[in-house]
VOFIDREN-864483 format. One line per field, with one value per residue: residue number from 1; residue in one letter; x, y, z of N, C-alpha, C in turn. Coordinates in steps of 0.2 Angstrom, whole numbers, padded with zeros to 4 digits. Example, Ala and Ser with C-alpha at 12.3 -4.5 7.8 and 13.67 -1.06 7.14 Angstrom:
k = c(1|2)
r = c(A|S)
nc1 = c(0066|0064)
nc2 = c(-0028|-0011)
nc3 = c(0039|0035)
cac1 = c(0062|0068)
cac2 = c(-0022|-0005)
cac3 = c(0039|0036)
cc1 = c(0066|0064)
cc2 = c(-0016|0000)
cc3 = c(0039|0039)
END
This chain:
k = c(1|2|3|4|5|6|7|8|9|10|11|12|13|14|15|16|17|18|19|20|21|22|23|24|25|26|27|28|29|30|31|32|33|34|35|36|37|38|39|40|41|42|43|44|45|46|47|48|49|50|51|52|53|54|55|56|57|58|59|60|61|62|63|64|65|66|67|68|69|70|71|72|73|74|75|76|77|78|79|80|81|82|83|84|85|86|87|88|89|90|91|92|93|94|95|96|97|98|99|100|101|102|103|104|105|106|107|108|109|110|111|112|113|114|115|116|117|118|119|120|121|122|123|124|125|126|127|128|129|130|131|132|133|134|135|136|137|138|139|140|141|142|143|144|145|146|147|148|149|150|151|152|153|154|155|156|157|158|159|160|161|162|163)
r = c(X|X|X|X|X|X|X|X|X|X|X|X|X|X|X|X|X|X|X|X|X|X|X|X|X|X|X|X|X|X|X|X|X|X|X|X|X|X|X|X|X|X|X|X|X|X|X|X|X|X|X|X|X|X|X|X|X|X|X|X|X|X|X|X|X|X|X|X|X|X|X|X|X|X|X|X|X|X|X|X|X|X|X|X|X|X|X|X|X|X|X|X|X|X|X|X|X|X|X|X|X|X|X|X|X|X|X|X|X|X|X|X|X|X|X|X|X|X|X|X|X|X|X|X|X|X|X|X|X|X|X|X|X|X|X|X|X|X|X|X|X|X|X|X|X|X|X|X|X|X|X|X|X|X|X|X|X|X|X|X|X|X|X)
nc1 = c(0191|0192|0185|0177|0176|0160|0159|0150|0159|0168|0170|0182|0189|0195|0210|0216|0206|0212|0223|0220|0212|0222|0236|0229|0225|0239|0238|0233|0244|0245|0236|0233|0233|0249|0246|0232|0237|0238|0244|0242|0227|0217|0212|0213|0204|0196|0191|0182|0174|0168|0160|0149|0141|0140|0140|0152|0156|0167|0179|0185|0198|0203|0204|0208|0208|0206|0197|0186|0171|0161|0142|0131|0115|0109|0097|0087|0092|0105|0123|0139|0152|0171|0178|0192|0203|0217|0230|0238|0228|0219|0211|0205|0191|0187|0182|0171|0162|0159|0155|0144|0137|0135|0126|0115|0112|0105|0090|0075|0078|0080|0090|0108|0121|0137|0153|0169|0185|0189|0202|0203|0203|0202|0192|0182|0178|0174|0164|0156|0155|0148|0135|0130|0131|0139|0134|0121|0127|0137|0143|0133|0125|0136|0138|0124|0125|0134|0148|0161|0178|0181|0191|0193|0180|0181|0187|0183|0168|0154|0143|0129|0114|0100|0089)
nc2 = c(-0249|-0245|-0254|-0245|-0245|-0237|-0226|-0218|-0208|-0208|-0199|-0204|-0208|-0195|-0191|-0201|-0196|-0182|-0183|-0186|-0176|-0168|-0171|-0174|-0160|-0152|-0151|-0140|-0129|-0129|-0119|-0112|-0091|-0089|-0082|-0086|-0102|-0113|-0123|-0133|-0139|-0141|-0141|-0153|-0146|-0139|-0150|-0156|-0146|-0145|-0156|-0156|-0151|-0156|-0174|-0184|-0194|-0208|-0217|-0231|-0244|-0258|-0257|-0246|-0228|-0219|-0207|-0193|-0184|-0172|-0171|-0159|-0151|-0137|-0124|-0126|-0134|-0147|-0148|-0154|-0157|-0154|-0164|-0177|-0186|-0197|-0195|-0204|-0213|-0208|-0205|-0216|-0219|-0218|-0206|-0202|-0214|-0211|-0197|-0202|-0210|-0201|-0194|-0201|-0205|-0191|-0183|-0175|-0163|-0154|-0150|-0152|-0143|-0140|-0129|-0124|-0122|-0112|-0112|-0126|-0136|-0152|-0155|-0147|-0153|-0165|-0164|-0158|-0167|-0177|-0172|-0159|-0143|-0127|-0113|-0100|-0087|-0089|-0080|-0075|-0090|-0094|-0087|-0090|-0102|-0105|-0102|-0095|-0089|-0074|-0069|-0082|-0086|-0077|-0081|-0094|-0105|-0111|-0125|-0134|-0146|-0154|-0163)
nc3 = c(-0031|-0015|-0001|0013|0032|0037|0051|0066|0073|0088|0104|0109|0097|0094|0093|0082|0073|0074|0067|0053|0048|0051|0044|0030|0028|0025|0010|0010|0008|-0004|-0013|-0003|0005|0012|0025|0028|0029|0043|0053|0067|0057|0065|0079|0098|0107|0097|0089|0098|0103|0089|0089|0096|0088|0078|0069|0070|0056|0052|0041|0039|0036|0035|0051|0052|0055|0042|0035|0038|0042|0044|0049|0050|0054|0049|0054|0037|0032|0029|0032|0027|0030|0035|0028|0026|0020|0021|0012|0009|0006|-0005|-0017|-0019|-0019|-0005|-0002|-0010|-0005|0008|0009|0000|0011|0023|0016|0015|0025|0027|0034|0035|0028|0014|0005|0003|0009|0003|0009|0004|0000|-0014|-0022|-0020|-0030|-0030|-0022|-0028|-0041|-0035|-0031|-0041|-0050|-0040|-0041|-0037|-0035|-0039|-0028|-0031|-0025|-0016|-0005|0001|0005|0013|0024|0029|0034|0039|0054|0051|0053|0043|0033|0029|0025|0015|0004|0002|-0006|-0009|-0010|-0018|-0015|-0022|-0014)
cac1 = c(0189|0193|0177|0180|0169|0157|0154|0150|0166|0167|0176|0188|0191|0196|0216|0217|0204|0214|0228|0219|0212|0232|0237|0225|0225|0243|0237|0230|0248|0246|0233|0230|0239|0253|0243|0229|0237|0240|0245|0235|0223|0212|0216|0208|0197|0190|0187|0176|0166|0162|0157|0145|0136|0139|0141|0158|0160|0175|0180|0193|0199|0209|0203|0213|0203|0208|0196|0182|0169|0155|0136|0127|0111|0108|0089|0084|0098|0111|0131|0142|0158|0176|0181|0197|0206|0224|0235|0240|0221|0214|0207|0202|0185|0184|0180|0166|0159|0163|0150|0137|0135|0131|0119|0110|0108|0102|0081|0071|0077|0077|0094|0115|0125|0145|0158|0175|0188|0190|0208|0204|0200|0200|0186|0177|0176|0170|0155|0152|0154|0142|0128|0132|0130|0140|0125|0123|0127|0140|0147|0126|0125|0139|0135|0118|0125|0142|0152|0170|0182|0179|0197|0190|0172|0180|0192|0180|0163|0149|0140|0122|0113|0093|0088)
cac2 = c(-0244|-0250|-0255|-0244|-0248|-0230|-0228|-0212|-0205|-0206|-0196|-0208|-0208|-0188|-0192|-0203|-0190|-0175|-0186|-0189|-0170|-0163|-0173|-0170|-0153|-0149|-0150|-0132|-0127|-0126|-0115|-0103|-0088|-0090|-0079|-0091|-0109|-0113|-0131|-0140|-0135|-0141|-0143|-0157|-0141|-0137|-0155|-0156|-0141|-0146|-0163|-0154|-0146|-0161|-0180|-0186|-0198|-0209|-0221|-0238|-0247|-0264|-0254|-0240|-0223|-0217|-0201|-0191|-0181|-0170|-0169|-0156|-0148|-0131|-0121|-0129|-0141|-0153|-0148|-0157|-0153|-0156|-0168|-0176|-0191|-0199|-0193|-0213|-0216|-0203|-0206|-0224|-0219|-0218|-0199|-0203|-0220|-0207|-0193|-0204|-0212|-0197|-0190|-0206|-0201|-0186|-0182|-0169|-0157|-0156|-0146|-0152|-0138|-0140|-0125|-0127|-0115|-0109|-0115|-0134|-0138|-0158|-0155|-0143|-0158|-0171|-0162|-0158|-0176|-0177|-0167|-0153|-0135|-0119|-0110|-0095|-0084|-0093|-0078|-0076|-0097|-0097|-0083|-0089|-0108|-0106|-0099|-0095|-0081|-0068|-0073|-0090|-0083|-0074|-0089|-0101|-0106|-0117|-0130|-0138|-0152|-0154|-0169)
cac3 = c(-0025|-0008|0004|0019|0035|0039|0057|0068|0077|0097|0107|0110|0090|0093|0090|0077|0068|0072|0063|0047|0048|0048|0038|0024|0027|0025|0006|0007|0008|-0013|-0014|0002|0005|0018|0031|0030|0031|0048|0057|0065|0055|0070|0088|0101|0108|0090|0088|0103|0101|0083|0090|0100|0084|0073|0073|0067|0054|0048|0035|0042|0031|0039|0056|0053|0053|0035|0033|0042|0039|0048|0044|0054|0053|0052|0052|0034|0026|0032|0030|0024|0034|0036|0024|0025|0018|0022|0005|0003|0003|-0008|-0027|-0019|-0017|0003|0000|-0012|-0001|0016|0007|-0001|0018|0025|0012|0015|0035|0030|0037|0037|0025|0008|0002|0005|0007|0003|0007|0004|-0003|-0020|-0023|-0018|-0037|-0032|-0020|-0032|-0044|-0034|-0027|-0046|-0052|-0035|-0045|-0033|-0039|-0036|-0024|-0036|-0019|-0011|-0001|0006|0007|0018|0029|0030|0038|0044|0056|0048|0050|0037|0028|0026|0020|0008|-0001|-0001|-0012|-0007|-0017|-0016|-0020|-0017|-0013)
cc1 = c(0189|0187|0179|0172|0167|0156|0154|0156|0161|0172|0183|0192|0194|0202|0216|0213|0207|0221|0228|0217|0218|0235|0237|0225|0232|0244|0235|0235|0248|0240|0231|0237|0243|0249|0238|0229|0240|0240|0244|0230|0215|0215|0211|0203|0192|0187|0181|0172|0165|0157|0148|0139|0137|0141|0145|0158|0165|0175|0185|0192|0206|0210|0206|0208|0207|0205|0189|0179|0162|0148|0132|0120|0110|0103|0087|0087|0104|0119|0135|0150|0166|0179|0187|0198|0213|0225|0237|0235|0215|0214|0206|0194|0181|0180|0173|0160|0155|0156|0144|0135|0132|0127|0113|0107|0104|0093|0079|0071|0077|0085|0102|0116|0134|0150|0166|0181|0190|0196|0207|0200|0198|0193|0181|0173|0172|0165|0153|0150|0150|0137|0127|0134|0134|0135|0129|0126|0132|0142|0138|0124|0130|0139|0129|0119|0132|0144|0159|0172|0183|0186|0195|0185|0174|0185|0188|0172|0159|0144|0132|0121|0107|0091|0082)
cc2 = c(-0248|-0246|-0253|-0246|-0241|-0231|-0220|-0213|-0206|-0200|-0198|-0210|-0201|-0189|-0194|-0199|-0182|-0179|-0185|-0181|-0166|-0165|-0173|-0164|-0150|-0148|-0142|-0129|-0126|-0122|-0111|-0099|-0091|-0089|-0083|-0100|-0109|-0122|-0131|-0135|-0137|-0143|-0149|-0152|-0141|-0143|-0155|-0152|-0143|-0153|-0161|-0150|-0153|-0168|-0180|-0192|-0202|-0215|-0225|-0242|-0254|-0262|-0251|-0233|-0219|-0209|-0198|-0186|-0179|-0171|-0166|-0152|-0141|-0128|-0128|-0133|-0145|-0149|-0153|-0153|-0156|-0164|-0170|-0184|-0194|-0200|-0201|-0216|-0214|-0205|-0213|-0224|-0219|-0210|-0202|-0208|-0215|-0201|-0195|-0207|-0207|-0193|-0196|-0207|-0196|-0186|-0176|-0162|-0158|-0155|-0148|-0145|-0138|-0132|-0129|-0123|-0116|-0111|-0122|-0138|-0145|-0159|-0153|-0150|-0163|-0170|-0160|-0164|-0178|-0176|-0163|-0148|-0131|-0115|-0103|-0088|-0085|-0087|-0078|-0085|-0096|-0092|-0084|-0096|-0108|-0101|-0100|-0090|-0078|-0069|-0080|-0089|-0082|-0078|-0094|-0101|-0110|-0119|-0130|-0141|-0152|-0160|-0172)
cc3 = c(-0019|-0003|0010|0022|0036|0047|0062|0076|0086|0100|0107|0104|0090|0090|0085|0071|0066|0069|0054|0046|0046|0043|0031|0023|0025|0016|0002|0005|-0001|-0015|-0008|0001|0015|0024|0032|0032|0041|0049|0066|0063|0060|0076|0092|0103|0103|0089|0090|0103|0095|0083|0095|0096|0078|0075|0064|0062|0051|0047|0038|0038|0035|0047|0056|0050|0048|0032|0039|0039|0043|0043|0051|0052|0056|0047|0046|0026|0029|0029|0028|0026|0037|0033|0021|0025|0020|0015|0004|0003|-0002|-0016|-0025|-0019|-0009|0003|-0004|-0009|0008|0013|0006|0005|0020|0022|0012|0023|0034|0028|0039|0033|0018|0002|0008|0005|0009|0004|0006|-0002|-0011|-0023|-0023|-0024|-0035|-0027|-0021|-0038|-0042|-0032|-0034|-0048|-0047|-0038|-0039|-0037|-0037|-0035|-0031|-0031|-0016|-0005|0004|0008|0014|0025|0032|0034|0040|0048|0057|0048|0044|0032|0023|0021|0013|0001|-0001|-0003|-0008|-0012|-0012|-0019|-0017|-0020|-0015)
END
């Protein structure tokens, strides 16, 4: 398992994260439909508004920002948001190291909640091997803390874990 360092994303981290963002994301290409994959799968704007609702995470490994990952608070549970790895860093444990970090920040509430699309079997797994649930709701979970276009909504699943 390679020892990445954790530390909370700055601004000036925005590039290097929409790198490890595109790049991991270009894995959707095996399971969404056509009409849903799109490149970049995040732009500098969307970074920074989500940075404005969440604080940024990310995994360096040799100082090189290797993955990323949001934890935001919404009403009465913590998110777990945007989860992405560089392809020649993944099955090393940075995602698993990169997840348990930020569940150990989280204060105040009581309940994780993971979405993440229905197709993305290796993401499905590791939040069960987490001890994370599929919500028995997911379509009411994820309408009840997200805002995602209704395409999205309706291809992907949302987990939980209570703390």
């Amino acid at each position: 398992m390679t020892d990445p360092t954790i530390r909370p994303l700055l601004l000036t981290d925005r590039d290097a994260a929409l790198t490890v963002i595109n790049t991991a994301a270009r894995w959707y290409q095996a399971f969404l439909p056509p009409a849903e994959y799109h490149e970049p799968e995040m732009t500098p704007a969307q970074w920074e508004a989500e940075a404005q609702c969440l604080t940024w995470y990310g995994a360096c490994v040799a100082g090189t920002l290797v993955g990323v990952m949001g934890l935001e608070y919404v009403r009465d549970v913590a998110l777990l948001r945007h989860a992405y790895i560089l392809p020649a860093y993944q099955r090393q444990g940075i995602g698993t190291r990169l997840r348990e970090h930020l569940e150990r920040q989280v204060r105040g509430v009581r309940r994780i909640v993971v979405g993440t699309y229905a197709g993305n079997y290796q993401a499905r797994q590791a939040l069960e091997k987490a001890g994370y649930q599929p919500a028995t709701d997911s379509e009411a979970v994820l309408r009840a803390y997200y805002i995602i276009p209704e395409p999205r909504l309706q291809s992907s699943v949302a987990y939980e874990k209570t703390l």
